[in-house]
N, C-alpha and C positions, 0 to 999 in steps of 0.2 A: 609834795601835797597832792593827794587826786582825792576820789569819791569813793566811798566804800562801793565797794561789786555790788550788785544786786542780788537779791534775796529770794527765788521762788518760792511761794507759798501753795499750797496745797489745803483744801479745807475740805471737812464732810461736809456733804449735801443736803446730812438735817439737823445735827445741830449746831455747823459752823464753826466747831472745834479746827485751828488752824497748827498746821503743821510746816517745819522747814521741808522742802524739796528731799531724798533721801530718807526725811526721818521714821517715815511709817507707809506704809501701802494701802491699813485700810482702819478707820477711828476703831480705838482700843474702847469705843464706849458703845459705839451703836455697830460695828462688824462692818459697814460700809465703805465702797471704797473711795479711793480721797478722788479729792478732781481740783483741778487747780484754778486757785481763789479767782482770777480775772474773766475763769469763763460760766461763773456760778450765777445764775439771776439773783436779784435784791433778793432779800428777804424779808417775809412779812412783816417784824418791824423797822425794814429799812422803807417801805411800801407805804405803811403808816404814817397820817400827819403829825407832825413834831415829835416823830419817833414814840408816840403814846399805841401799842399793839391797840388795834381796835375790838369791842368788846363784841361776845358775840352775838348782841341783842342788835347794837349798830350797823350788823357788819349786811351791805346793800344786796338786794338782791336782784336777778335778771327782770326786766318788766313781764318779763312772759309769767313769773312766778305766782299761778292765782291760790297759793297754798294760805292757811292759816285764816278763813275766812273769804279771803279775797273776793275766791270765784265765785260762792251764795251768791254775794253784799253787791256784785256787777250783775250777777245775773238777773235779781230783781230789780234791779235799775233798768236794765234793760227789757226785761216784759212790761215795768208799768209806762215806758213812751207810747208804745202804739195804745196801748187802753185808751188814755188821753186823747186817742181821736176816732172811739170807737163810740157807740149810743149809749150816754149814761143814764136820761132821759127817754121813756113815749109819750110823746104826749097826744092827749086821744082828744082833749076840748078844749076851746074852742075849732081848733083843726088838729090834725093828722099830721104829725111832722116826729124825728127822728133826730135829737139832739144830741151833740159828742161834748166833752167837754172843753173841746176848741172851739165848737160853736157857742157856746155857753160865755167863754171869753170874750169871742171877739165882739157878741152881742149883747146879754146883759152880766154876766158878773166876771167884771174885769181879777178880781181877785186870784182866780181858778188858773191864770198864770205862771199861778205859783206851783202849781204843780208840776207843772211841765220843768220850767226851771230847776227845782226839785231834782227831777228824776236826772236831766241831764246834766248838772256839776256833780250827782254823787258818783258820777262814772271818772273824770280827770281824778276827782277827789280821792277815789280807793284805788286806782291805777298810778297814780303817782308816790305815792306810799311804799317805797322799795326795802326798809328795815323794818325790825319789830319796834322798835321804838318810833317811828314814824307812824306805824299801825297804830300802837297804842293811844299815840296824842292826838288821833284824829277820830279817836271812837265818840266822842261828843259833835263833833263838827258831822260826821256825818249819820249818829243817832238822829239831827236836827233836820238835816235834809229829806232825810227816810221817812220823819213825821209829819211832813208838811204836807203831803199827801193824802194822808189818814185823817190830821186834822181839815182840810178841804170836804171831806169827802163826808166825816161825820155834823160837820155845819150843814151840809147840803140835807141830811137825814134828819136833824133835829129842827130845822128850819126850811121845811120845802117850800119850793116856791110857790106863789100864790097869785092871781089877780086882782086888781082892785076892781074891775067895772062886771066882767065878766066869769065865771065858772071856769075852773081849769081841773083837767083832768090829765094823769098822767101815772106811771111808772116807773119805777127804777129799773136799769139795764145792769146786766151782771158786770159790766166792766166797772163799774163804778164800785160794787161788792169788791170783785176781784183788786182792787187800787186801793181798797180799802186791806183788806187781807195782807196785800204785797206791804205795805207800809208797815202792819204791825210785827212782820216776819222780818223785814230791813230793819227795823230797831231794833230784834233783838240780836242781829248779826249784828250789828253795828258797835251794840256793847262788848261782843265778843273778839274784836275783830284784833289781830296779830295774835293770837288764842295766848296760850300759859306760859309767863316766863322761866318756869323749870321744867320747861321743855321743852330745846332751842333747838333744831337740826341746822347746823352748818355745817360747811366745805372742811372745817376741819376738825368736825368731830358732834359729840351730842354732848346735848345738859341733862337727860332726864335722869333723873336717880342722883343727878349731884347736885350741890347747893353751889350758886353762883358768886361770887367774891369780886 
């Protein structure tokens, strides 16, 4: 009684078609030459969790990747922080003073907060987002963020402020325009955002022109 001899195996490199040691030099199906099975990396569904190939809407992408919206939907996150501490307000009566919307906060309309907060979750929010399926499920959550902004900024317009005892006079500052503009432009990135699903570009290949299954 002993152990059968060992077997070397040999397999192609793409489609894992396995061969005995001697039987063939290079896959009869793909021209390729063989290489032998122990020194082949995994393969992508060996890579895959519970052996399910992952689809190519799932399949993560580098955080550097501001493709498919991305880079817009951060970039006006990113211009409307500094606004937020620029003059949204002049006010010319009863004095001469120069209001941001961070002064506006910290002294009378606590709400205006929300802006700020706004601008800064909708950056972790679209930079965490590494699939297109992650894109897609997060176009509500950060349509929401994007609007918070616009909505501050159009209460501020339709409801200016006022004094009770005294005359006030004052101006709008264009950063407040411009906060306003950036929000309605975030929203519409926002709906967009992981762009068409019949038209995927991955590592291992493209969707356009074909229908996905």
């Amino acid at each position: 009684m002993a152990y059968a001899a060992r077997v070397a195996l040999l397999a192609c490199p793409f489609c894992r078609e396995m061969f005995e040691e001697g039987e063939a030099k290079a896959c009869p199906l793909c021209g390729m030459a063989l290489t032998p099975f122990d020194k082949l990396p995994p393969s992508l569904d060996a890579e895959a969790e519970g052996g399910v190939p992952t689809v190519p809407e799932a399949e993560r992408r580098p955080i550097s990747d501001l493709s498919r919206g991305k880079g817009p939907l951060l970039a006006v996150a990113l211009l409307g922080m500094p606004l937020f501490f620029l003059p949204w307000i002049h006010l010319r009566l009863p004095y001469e003073e120069e209001l941001s919307a961070f002064d506006l906060s910290r002294h009378r309309l606590g709400w205006l907060w929300a802006v700020a907060v706004a601008w800064t979750v909708l950056v972790p929010t679209v930079l965490s987002r590494r699939s297109i399926v992650q894109m897609v499920g997060a176009r509500v959550a950060a349509a929401f963020l994007a609007a918070i902004p616009g909505i501050s900024t159009a209460i501020l317009l339709l409801r200016p402020p006022h004094g009770t005892l005294l005359r006030v006079t004052f101006s709008y500052g264009w950063p407040l325009y411009a906060t306003l503009a950036l929000s309605l432009v975030g929203i519409g990135l926002s709906l967009r955002l992981g762009g068409k699903r019949d038209d995927i570009q991955v590592k291992r290949g493209s969707s356009k022109g074909q229908t996905l299954h």
